[in-house]
C-alpha positions as CSV (number, residue, x, y, z in Angstrom):
1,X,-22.2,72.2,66.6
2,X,-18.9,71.4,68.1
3,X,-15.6,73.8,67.6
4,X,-13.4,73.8,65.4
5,X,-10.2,71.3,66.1
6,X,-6.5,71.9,67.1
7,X,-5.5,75.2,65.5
8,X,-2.2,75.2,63.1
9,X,-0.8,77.8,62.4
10,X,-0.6,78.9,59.0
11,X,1.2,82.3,57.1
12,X,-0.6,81.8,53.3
13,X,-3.5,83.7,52.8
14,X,-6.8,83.0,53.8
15,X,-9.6,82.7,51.5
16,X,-11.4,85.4,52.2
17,X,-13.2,87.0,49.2
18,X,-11.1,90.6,48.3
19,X,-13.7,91.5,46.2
20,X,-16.1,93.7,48.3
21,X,-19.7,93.1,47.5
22,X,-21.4,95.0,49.9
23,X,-24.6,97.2,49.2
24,X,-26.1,99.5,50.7
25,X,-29.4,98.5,52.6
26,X,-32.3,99.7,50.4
27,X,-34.1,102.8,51.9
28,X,-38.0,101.6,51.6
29,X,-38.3,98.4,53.1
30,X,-40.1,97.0,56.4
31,X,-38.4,97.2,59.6
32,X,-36.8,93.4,60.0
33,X,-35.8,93.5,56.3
34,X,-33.8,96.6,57.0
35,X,-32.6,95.9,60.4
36,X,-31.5,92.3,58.7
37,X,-29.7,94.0,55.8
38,X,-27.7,96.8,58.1
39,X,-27.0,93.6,60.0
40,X,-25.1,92.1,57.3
41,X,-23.7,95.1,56.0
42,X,-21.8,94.9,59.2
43,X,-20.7,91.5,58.8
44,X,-19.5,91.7,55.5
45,X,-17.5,94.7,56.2
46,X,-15.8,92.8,58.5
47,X,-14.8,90.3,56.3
48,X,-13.6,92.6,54.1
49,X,-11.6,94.5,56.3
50,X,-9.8,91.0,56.9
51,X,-9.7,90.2,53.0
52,X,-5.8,89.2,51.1
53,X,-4.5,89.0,54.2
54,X,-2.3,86.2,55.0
55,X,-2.5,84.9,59.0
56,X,0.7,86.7,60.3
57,X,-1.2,90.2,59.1
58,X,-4.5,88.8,60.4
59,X,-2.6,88.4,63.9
60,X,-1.1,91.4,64.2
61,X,-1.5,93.6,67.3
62,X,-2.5,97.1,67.3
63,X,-0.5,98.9,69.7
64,X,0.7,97.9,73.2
65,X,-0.5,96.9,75.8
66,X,-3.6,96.1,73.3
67,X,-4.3,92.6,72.2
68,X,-6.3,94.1,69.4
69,X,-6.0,92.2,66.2
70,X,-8.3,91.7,63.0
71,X,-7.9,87.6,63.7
72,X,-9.3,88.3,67.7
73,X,-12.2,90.7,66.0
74,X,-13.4,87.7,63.9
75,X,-13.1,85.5,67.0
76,X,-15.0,87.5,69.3
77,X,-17.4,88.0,66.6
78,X,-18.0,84.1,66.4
79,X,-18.5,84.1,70.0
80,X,-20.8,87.0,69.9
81,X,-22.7,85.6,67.7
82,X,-23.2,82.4,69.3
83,X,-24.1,83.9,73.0
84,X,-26.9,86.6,71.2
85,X,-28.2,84.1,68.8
86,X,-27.8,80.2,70.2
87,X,-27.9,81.2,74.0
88,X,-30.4,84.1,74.3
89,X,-32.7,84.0,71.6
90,X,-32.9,80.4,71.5
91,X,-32.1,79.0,75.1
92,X,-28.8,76.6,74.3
93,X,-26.2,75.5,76.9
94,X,-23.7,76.8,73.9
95,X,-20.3,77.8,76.0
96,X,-17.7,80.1,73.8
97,X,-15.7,78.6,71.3
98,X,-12.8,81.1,72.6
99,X,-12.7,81.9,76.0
100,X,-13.5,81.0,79.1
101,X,-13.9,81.9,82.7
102,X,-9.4,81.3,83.6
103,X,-9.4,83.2,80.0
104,X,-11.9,85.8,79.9
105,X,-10.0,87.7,76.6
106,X,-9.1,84.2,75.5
107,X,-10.6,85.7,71.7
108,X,-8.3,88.6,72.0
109,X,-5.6,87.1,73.6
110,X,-4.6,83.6,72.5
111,X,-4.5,84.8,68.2
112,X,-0.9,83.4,68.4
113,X,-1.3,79.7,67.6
114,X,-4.8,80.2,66.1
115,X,-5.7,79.0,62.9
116,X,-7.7,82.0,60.4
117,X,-8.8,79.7,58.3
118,X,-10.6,78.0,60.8
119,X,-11.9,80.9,62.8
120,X,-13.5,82.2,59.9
121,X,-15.3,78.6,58.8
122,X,-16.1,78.9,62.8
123,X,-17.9,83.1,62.3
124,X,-19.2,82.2,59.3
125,X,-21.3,78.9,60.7
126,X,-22.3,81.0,63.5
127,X,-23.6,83.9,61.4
128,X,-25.3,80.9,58.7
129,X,-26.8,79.6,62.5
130,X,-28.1,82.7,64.1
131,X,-29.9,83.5,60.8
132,X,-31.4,80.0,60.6
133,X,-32.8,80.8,64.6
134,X,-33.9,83.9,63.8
135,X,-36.1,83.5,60.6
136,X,-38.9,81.7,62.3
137,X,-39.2,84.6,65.0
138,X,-40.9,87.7,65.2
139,X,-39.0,91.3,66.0
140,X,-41.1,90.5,69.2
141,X,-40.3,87.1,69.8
142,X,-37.3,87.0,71.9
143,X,-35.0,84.8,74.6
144,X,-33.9,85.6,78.3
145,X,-30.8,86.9,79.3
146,X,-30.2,87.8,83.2
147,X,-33.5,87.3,83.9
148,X,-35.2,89.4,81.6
149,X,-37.0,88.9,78.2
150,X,-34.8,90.3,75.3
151,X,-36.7,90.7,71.7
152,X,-35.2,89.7,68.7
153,X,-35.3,93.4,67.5
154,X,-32.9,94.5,70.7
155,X,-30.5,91.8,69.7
156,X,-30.8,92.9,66.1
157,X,-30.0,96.6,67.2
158,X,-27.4,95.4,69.4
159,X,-25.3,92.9,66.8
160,X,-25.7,96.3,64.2
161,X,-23.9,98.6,67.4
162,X,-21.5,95.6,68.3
163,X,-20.3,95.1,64.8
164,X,-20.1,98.8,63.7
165,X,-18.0,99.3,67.0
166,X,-15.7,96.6,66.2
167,X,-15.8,97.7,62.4
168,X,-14.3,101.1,63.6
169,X,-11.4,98.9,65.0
170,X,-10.6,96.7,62.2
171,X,-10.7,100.1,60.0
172,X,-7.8,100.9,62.1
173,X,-6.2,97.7,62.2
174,X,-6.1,97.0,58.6
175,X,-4.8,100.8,57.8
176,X,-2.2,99.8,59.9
177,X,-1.5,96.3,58.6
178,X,-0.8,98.0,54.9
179,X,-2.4,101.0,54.7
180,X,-5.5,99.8,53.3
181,X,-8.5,102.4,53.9
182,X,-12.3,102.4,53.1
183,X,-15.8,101.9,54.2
């Protein structure tokens, strides 16, 4: 999978479904089936927390000297995704689509000239991609990181903490952005 070309900027609204269809993860169901389901719970939320916005609302800073914007969440997100699922569990040479080593915050930091539109396409192939890698494992199947043997349950648990933490930002962000509030 290669990224996603020259970004353009763009102020119309991206398509980004408004109408939330998020459930609630059932509460009798095996343990992959429910940390799968809390898993994209979390995902969903964050697109709807992004949802009928156009890309100068999506771009939007939080408050200085933060970089902090609902576009960058969705960025880092991508990349998250990518290093958990493509690098760790499944062993790729998959470098980040948004930063790098000279731009360590390059998700955060370089919203400007990015297009939405195409760094949602980009979080959304990831997330289609890590599922695809992860159906054929085992909670007890897993990748290296560092060294160390890392289960597909601990990355599970980790992409449910990393998304609700970011999910508590982009609460913020879009109450800011026009007052919008909600789970």
């Amino acid at each position: 999978m290669s990224s996603i070309g020259p970004s353009q900027p763009s102020d119309r609204q991206i398509v980004i479904p408004t109408k939330d269809e998020r459930t609630d993860p059932p509460y009798l169901q095996g343990e992959r089936a429910m940390l799968e389901s809390f898993l994209d719970l979390h995902r969903e939320t964050l697109a709807v927390k992004c949802a009928g916005l156009d890309a100068a609302q999506l771009r939007r800073r939080s408050v200085p000297p933060s970089t902090l914007s609902l576009l960058g969440l969705v960025r880092h997100m991508a990349d998250v995704e990518r290093y958990w699922f493509r690098v760790v569990l499944d062993g790729q040479e998959a470098p980040a689509h948004h930063w790098t080593e000279a731009s360590p915050d390059g998700d955060f930091d370089e919203v400007d000239a990015a297009d939405p539109e195409a760094a949602v396409a980009l979080w959304r192939q990831e997330v289609a991609l890590a599922r695809e890698l992860a159906a054929p494992r085992g909670l007890n199947d897993g990748g290296t990181r560092r060294g160390e043997q890392v289960p597909l349950r601990w990355i599970y648990v980790h992409m449910i903490e990393e998304y609700a933490r970011h999910n508590g930002h982009a609460d913020l962000l879009r109450e800011r952005i026009d007052g919008t509030t909600g789970e």
